[in-house]
Residue frames as a rotation matrix with the C-alpha (Angstrom) as fourth column:
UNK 1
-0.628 0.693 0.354 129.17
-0.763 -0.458 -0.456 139.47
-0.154 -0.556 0.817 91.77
UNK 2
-0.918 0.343 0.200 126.37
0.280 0.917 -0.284 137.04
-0.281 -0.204 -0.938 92.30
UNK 3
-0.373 0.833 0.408 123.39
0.350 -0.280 0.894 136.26
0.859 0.476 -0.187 90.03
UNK 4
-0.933 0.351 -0.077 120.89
0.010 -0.189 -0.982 138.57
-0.359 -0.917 0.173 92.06
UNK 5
-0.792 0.531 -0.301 117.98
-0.085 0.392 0.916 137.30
0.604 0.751 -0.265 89.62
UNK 6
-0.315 0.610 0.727 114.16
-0.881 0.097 -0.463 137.48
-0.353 -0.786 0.507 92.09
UNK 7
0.488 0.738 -0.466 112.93
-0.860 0.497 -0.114 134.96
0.148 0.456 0.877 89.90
UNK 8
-0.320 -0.593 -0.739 115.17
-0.843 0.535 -0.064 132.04
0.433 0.602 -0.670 91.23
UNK 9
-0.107 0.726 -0.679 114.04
-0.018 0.682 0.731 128.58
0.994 0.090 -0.060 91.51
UNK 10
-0.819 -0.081 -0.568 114.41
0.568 0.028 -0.823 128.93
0.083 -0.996 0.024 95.66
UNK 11
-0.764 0.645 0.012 112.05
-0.412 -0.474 -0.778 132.15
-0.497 -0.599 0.628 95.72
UNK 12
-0.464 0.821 -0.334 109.56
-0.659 -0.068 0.749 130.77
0.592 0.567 0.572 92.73
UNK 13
-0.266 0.616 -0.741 108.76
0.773 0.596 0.218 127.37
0.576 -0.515 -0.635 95.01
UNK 14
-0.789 0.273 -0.550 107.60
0.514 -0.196 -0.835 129.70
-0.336 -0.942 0.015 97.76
UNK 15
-0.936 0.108 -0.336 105.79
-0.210 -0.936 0.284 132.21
-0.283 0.336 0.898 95.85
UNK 16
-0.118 0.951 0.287 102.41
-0.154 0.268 -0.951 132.26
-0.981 -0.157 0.115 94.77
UNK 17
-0.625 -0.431 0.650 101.38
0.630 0.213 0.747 130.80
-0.460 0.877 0.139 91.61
UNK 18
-0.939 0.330 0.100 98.99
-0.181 -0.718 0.672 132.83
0.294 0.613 0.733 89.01
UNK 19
0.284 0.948 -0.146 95.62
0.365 0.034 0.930 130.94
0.886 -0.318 -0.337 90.63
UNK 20
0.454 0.217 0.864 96.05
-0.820 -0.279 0.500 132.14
0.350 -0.935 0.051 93.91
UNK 21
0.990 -0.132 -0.044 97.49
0.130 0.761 0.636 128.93
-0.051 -0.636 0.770 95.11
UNK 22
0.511 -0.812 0.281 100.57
-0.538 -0.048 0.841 128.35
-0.670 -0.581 -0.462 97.02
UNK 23
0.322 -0.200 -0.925 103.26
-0.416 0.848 -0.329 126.28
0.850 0.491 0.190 94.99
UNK 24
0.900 -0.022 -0.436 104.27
0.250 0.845 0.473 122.99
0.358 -0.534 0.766 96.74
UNK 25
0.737 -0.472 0.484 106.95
-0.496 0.108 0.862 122.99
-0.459 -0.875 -0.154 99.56
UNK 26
0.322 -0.585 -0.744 110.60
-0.892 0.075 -0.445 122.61
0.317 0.808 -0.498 97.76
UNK 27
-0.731 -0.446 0.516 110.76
-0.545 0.837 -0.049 118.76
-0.410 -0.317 -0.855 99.35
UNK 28
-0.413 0.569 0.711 107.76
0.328 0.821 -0.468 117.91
-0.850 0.040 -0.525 97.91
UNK 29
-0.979 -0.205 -0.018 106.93
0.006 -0.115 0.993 117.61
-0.205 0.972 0.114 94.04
UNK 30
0.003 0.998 -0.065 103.72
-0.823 -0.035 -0.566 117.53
-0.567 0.055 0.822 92.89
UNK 31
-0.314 -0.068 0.947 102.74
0.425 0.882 0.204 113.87
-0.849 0.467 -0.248 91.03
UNK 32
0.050 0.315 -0.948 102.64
-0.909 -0.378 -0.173 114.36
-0.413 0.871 0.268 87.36
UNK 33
-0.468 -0.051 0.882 101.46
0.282 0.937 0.204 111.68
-0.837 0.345 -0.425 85.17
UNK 34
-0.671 -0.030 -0.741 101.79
-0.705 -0.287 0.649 111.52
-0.232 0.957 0.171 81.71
UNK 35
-0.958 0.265 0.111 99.82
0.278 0.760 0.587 107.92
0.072 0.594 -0.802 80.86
UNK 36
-0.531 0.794 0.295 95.86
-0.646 -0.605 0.465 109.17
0.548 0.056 0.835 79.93
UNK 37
0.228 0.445 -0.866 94.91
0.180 0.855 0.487 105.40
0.957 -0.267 0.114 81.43
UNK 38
-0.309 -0.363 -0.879 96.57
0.881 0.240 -0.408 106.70
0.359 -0.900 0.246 84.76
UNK 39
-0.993 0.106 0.058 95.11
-0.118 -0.955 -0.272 110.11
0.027 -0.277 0.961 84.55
UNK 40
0.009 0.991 0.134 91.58
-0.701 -0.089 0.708 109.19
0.713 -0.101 0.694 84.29
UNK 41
0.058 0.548 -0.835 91.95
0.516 0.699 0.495 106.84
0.855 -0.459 -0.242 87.15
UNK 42
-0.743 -0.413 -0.526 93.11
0.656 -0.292 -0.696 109.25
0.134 -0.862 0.488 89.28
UNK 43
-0.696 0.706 0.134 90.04
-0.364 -0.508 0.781 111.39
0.619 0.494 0.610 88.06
UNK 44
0.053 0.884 -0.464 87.66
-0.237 0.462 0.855 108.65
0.970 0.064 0.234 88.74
UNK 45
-0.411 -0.779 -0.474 89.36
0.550 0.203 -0.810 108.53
0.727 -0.594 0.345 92.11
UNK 46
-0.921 0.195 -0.337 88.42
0.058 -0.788 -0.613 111.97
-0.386 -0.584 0.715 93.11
UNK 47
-0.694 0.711 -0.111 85.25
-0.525 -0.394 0.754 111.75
0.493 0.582 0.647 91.58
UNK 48
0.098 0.477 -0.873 84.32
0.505 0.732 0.457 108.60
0.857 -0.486 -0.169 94.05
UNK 49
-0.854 -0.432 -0.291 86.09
0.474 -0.412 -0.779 110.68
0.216 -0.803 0.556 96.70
UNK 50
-0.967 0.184 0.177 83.80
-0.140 -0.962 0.235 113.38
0.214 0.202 0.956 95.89
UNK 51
-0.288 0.934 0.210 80.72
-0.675 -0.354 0.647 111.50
0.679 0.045 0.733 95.87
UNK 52
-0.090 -0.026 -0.996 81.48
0.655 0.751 -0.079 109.58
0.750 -0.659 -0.050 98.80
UNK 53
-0.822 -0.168 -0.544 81.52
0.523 -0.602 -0.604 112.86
-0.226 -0.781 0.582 100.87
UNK 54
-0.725 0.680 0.110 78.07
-0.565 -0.678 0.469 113.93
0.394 0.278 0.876 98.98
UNK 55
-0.183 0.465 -0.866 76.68
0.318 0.862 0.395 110.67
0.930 -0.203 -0.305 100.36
UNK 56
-0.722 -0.275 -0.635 78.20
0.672 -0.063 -0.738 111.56
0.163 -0.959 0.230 103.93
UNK 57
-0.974 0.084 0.211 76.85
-0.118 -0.981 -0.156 115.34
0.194 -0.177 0.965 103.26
UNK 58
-0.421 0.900 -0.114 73.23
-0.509 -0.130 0.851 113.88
0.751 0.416 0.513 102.71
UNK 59
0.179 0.310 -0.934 72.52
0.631 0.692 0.351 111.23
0.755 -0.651 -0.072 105.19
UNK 60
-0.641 -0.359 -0.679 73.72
0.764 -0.211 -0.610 113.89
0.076 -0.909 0.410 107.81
UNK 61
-0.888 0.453 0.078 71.41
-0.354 -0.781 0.514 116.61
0.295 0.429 0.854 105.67
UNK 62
-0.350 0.601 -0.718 68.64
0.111 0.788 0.606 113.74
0.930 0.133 -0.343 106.55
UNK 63
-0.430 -0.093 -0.898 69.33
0.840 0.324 -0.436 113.20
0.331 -0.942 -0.061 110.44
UNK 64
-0.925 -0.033 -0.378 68.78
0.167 -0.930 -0.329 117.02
-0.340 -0.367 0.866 110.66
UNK 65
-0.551 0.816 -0.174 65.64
-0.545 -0.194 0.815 117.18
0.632 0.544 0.552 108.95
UNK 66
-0.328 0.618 -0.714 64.26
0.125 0.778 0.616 114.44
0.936 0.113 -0.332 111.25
UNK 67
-0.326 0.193 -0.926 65.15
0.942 0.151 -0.300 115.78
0.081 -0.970 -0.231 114.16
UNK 68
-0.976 0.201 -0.077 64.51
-0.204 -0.979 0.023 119.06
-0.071 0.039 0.997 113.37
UNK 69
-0.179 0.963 -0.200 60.37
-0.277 0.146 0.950 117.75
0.944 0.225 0.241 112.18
UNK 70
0.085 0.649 -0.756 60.24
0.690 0.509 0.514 116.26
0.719 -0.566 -0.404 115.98
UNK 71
-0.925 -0.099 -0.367 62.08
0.270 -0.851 -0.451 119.35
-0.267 -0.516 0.814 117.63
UNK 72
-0.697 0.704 0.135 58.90
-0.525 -0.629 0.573 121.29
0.489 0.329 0.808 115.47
UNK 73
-0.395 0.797 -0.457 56.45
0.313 0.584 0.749 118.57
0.864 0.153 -0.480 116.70
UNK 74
0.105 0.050 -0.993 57.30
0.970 0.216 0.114 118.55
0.221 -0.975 -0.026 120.39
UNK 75
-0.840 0.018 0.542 57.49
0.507 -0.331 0.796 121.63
0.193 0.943 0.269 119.93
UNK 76
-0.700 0.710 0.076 53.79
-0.269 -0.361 0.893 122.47
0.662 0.604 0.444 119.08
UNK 77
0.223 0.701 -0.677 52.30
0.508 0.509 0.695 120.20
0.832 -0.499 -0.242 121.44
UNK 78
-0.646 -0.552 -0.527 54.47
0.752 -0.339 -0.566 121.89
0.134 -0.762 0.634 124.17
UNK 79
-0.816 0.535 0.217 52.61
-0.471 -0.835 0.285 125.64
0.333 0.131 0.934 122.82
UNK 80
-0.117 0.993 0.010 49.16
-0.471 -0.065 0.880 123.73
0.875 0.098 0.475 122.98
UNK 81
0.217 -0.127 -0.968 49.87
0.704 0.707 0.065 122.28
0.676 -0.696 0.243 126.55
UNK 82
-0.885 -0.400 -0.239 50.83
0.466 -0.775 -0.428 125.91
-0.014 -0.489 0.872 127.99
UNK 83
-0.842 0.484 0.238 47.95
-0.178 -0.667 0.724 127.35
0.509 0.567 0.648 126.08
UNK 84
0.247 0.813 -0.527 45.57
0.415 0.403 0.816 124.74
0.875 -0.421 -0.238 127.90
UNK 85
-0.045 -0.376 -0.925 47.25
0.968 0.213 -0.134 125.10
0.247 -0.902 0.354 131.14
UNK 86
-0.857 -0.166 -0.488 46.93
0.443 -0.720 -0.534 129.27
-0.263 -0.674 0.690 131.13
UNK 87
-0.270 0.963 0.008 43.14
-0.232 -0.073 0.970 128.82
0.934 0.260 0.243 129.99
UNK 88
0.159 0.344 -0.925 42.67
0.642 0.676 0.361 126.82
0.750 -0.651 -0.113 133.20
UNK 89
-0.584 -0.651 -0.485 44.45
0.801 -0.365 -0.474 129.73
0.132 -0.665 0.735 135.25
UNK 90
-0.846 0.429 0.317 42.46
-0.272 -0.858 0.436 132.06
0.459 0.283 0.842 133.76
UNK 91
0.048 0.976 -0.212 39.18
0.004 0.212 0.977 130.15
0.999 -0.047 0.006 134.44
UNK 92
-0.059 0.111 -0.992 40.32
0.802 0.597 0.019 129.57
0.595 -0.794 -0.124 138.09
UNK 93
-0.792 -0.121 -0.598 41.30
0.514 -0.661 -0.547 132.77
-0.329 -0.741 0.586 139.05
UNK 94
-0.739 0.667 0.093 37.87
-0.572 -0.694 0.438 134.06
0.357 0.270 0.894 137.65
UNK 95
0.395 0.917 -0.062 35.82
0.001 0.066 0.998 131.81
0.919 -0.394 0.025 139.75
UNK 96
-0.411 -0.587 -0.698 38.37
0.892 -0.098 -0.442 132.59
0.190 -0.804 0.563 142.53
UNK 97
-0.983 -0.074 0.170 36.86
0.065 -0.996 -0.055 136.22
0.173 -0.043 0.984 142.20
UNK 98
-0.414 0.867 0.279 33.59
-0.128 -0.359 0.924 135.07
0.901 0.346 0.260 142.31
């Protein structure tokens, strides 16, 4: 009879692991590196990664603020440009009555 064992290495690569994450596809290993000089560059790696996409996150966080302050301007002037414009209506159609 054949081992019928759930735990074998075929189903564990598919399975989830204990964080919630998937393990890697059985063609593809994960990189393990043992040298601490190759593990903190890879660190410092994702740490540039990281704050190369907090750059990105800001400068777009910026653009939106700016246009958003002239959206608010234009805006405002718009409101006080109606506001004038249905004073004037008012006034006309009350010396229209007179």
């Amino acid at each position: 009879m054949a081992n019928e064992n759930p735990a074998t290495p075929e189903k564990q690569a598919n399975s989830p692991k204990g964080n919630g994450q998937k393990a890697q596809p059985s063609g593809k290993q994960p990189r393990v590196i043992s040298n601490p000089n190759d593990v903190a560059s890879v660190v410092l790696m994702q740490v540039d990664q990281v704050n190369a996409k907090k750059d990105e996150l800001t400068i777009a966080i910026k653009g939106l603020t700016d246009t958003t302050k002239q959206l608010v301007r234009i805006y405002a002037e718009h409101a006080a440009a109606i506001q004038k414009l249905q004073e004037k209506v008012k006034s006309l159609e009350g010396e229209k009555k007179k």
